[in-house]
Backbone bond lengths (Angstrom), bond angles and torsions (degrees), N, CA, C in turn:
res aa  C-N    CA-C-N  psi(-1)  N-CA   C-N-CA  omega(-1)  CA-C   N-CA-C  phi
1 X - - - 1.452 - - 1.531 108.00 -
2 X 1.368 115.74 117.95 1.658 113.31 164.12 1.291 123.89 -61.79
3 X 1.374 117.17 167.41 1.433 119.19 -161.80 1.961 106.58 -77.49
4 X 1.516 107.30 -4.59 1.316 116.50 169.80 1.602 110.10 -71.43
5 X 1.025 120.16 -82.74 1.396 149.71 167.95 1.915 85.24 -27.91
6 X 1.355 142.68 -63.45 1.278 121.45 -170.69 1.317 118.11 -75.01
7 X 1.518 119.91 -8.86 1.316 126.00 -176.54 1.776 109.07 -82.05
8 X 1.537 106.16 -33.48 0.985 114.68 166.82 1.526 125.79 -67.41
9 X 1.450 120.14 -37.05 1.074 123.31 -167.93 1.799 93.62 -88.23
10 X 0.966 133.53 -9.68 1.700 122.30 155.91 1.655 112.81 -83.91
11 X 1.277 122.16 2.14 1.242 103.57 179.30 1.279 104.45 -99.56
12 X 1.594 112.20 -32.59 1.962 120.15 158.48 1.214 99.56 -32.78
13 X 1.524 124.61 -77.63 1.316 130.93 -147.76 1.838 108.02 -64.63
14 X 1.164 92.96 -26.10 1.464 98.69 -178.00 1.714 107.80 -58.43
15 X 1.194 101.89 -63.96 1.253 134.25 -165.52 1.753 107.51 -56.47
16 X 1.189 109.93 -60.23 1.696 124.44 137.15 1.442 110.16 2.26
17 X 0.821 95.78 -81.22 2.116 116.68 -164.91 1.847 112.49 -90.72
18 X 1.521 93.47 -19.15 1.728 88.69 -167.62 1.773 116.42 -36.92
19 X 1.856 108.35 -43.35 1.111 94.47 -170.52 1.872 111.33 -109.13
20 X 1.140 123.38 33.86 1.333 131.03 123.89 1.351 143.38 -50.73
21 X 1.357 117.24 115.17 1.244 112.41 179.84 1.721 127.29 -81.74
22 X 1.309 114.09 140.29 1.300 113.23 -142.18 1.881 129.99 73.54
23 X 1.727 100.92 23.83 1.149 98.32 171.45 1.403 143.65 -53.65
24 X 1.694 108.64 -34.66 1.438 123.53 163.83 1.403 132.14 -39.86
25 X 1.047 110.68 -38.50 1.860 118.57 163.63 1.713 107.89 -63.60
26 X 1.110 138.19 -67.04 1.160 141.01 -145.67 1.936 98.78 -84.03
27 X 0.987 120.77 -36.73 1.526 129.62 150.72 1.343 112.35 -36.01
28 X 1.346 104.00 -98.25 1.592 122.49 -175.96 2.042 92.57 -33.92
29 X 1.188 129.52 -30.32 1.431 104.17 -165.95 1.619 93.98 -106.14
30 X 1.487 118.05 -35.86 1.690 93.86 152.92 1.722 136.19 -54.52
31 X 1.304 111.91 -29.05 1.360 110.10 167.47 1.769 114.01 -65.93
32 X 1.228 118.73 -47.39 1.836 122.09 170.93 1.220 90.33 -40.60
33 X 1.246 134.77 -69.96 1.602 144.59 -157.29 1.505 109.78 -48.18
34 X 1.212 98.50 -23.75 1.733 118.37 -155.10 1.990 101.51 -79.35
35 X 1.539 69.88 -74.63 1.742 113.86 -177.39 1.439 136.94 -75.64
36 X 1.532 102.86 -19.86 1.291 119.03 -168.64 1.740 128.10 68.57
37 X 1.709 95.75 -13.38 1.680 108.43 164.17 1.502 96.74 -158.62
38 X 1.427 95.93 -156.39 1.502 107.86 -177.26 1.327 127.90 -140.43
39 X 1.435 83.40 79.23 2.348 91.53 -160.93 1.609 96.25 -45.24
40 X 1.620 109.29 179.75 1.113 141.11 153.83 1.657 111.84 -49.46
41 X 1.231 132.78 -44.40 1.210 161.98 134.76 1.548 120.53 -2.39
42 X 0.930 92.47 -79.03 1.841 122.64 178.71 1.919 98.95 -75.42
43 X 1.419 109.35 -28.62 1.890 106.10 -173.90 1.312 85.38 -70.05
44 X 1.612 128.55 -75.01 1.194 137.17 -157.17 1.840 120.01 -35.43
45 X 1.828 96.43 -30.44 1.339 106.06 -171.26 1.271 110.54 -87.26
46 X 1.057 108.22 -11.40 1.840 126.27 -163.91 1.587 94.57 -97.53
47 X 1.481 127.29 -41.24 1.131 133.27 -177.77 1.695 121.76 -59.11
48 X 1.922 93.94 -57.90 1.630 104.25 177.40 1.817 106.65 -73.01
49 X 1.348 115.54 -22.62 1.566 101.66 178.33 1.802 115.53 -80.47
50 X 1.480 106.57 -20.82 1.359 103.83 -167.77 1.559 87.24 -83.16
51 X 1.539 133.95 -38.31 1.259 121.39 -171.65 1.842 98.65 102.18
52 X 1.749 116.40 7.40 1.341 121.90 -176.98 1.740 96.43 -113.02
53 X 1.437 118.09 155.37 1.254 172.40 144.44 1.912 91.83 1.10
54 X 0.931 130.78 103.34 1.306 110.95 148.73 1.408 140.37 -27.56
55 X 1.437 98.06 -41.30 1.463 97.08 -171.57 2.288 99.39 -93.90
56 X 1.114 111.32 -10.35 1.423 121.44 -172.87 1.608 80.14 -52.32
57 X 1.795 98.05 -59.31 1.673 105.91 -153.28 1.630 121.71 -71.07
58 X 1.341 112.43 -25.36 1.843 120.65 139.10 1.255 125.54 -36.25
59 X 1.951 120.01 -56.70 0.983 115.73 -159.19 1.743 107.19 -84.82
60 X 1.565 101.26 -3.94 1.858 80.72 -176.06 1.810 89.78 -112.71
61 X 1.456 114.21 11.92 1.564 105.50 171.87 1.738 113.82 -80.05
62 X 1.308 115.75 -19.91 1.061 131.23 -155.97 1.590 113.51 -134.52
63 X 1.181 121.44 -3.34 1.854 127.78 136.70 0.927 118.35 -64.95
64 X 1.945 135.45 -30.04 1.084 125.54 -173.77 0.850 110.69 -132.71
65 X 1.950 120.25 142.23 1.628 118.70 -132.30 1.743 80.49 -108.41
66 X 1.266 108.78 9.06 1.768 87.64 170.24 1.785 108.82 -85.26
67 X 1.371 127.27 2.16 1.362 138.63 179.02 1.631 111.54 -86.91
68 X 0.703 136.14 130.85 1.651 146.20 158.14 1.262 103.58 -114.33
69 X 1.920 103.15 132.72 1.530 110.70 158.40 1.265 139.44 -103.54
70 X 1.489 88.58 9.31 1.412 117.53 155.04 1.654 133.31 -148.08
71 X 1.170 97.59 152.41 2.056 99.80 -159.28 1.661 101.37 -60.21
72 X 1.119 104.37 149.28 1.737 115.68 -162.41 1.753 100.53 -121.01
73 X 1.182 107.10 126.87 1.265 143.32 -177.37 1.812 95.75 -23.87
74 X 1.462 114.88 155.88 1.210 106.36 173.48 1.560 105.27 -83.11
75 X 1.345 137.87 -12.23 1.462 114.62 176.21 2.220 96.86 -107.83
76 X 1.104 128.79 143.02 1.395 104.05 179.28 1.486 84.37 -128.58
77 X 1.445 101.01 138.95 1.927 115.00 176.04 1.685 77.77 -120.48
78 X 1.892 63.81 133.51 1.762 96.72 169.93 1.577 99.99 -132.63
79 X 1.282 98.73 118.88 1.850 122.92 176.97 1.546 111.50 -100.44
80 X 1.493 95.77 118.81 1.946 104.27 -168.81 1.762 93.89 -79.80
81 X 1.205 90.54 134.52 1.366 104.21 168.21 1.759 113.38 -110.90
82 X 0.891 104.77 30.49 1.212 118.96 -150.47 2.374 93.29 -78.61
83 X 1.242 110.82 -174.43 1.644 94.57 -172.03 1.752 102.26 -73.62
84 X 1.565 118.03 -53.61 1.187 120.29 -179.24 1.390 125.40 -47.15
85 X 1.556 123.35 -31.14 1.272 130.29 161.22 1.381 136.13 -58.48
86 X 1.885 87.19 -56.03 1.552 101.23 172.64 1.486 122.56 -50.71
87 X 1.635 105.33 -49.68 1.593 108.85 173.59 1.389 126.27 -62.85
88 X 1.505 107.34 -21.74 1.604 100.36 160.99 1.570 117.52 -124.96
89 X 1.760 106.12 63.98 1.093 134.10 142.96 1.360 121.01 82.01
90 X 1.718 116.16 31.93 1.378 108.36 179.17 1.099 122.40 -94.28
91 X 1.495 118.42 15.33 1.720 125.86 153.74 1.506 116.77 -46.57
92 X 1.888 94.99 -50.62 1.208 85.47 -168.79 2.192 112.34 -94.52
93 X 0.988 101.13 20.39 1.250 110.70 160.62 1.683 121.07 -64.20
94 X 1.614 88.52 -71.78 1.584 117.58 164.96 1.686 110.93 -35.54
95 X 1.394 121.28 -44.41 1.176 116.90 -166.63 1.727 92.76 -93.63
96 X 0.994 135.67 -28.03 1.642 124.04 172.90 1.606 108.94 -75.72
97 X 1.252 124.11 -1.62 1.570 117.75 -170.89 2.191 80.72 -111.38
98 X 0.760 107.10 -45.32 1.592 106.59 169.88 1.527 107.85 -50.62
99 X 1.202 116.08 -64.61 1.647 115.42 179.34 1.400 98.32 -51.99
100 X 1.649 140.56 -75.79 0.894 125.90 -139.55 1.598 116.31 -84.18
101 X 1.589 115.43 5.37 1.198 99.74 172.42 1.447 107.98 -127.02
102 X 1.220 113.55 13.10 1.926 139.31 148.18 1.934 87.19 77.07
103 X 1.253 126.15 49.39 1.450 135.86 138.91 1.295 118.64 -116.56
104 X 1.530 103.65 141.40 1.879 126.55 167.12 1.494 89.65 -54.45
105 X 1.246 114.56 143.87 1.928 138.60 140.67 1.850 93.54 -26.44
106 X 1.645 102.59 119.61 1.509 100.09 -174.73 1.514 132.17 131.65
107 X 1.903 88.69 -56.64 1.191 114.98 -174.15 1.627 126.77 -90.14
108 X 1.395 117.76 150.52 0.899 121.96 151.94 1.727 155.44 -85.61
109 X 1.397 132.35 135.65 1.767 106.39 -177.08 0.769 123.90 -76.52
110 X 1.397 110.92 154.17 1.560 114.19 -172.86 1.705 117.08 -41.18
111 X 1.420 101.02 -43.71 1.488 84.49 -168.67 1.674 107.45 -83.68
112 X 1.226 113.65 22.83 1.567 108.87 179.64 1.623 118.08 86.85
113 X 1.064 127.18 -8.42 1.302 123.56 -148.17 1.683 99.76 -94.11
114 X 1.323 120.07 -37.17 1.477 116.32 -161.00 2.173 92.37 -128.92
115 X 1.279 119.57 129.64 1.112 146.48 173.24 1.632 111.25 -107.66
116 X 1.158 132.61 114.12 1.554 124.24 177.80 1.240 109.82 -123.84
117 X 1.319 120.95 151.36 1.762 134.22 -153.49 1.316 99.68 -155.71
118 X 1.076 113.83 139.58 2.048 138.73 149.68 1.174 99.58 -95.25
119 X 1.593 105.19 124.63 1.154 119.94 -173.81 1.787 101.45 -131.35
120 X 1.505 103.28 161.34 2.095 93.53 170.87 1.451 99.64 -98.88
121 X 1.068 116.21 175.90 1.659 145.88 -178.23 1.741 100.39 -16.87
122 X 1.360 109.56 125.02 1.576 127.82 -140.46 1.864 75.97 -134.60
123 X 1.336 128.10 17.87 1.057 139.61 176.28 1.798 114.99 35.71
124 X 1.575 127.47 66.76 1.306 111.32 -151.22 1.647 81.27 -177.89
125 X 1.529 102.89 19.43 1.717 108.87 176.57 1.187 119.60 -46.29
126 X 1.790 117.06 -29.42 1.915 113.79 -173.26 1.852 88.00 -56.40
127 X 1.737 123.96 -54.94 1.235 105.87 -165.25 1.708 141.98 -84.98
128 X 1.340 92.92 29.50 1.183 124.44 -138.27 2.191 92.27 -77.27
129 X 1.014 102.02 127.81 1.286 143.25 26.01 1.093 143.63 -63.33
130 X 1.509 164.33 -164.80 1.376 129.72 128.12 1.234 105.45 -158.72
131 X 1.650 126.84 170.94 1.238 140.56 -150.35 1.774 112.85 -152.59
132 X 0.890 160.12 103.36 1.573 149.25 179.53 1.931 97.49 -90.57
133 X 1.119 125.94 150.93 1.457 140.50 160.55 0.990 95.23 -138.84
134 X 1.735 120.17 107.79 1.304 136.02 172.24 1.430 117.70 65.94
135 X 1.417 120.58 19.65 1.505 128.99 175.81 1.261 99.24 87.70
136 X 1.211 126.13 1.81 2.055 113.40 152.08 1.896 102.89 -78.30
137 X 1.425 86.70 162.57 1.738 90.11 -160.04 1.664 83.89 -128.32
138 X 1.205 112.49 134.47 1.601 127.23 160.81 1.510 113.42 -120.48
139 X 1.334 116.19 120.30 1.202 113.32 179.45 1.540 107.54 -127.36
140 X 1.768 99.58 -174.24 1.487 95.58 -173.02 1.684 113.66 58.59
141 X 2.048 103.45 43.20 1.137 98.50 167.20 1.653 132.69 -99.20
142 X 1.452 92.16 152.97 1.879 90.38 165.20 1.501 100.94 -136.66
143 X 1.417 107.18 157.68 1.225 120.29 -163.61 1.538 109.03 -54.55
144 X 1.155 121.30 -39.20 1.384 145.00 176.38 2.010 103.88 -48.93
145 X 1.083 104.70 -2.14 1.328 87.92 170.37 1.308 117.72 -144.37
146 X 1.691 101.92 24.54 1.488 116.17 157.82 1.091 129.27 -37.99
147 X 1.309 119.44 -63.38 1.524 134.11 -159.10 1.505 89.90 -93.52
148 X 1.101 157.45 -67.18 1.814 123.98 171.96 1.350 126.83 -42.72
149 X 1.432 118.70 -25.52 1.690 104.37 152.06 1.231 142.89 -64.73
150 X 1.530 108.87 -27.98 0.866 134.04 -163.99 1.812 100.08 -91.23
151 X 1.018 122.42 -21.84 1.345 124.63 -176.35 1.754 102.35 -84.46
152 X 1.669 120.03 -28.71 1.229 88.40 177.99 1.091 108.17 -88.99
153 X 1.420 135.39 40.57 1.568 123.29 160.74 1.523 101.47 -122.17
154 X 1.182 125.50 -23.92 1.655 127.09 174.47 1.689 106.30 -43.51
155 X 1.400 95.78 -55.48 1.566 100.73 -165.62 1.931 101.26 -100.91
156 X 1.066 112.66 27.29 1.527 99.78 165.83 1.856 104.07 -95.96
């Protein structure tokens, strides 16, 4: 779908829901659907069609971690920081998957491919440390085996 054709298909959806109450939820998660996040762009449009607040439509894009305000890598590792992890050391996991693919906790790479996240309890504490890339789960981590995980998604 071109970026025409998706601009259009949020003004349907808009239009859809405008006079529902509690329209802002069901938007904001048709636009993700749309867009894959929810630029500045897409808030503004969501804002003047709902007839709500710019900043209304920020503040509930970005309370809830099912929103991105920006498009997320095609593989996304999420590192539990959760207590059982943390105490056996997946800070410093997090910070070797940060070094080795040269993004802050958050960010994405340039070329799109890898998205990384701190996340809480990924429920999988016996193996804890632990990590999901794309809802596969590696546990029983040490930093030391970053960069061989990370290679079978570099080169897929």
């Amino acid at each position: 779908m071109n970026e025409k054709e998706k601009y259009a298909e949020l003004e349907q959806l808009i239009q859809n829901h405008k006079s529902q109450p509690g329209a802002l939820m069901p938007v904001l998660q048709g636009a993700q659907a749309i867009f894959g996040c929810v630029p500045e762009d897409v808030q503004k449009i969501i804002a003047d069609g709902l007839g709500v607040t710019l900043s209304e439509v920020y503040g509930v894009a970005t309370f809830y971690a099912q929103f991105s305000l920006r498009p997320k890598g095609e593989y996304l590792i999420s590192v539990c920081l959760g207590t059982a992890c943390y105490v056996k050391g997946s800070q410093k996991v997090l910070d070797k998957l940060s070094e080795e693919l040269h993004i802050p906790v958050g960010g994405t790479t340039d070329d799109g491919k890898f998205t990384l996240e701190a996340t809480r309890c990924l429920g999988a504490c016996g193996l804890a440390p632990v990590m999901t890339i794309n809802g596969e789960v590696y546990g029983r981590l040490t930093p030391d085996a970053v960069p061989g995980i990370l290679a079978k998604y570099q080169t897929a």
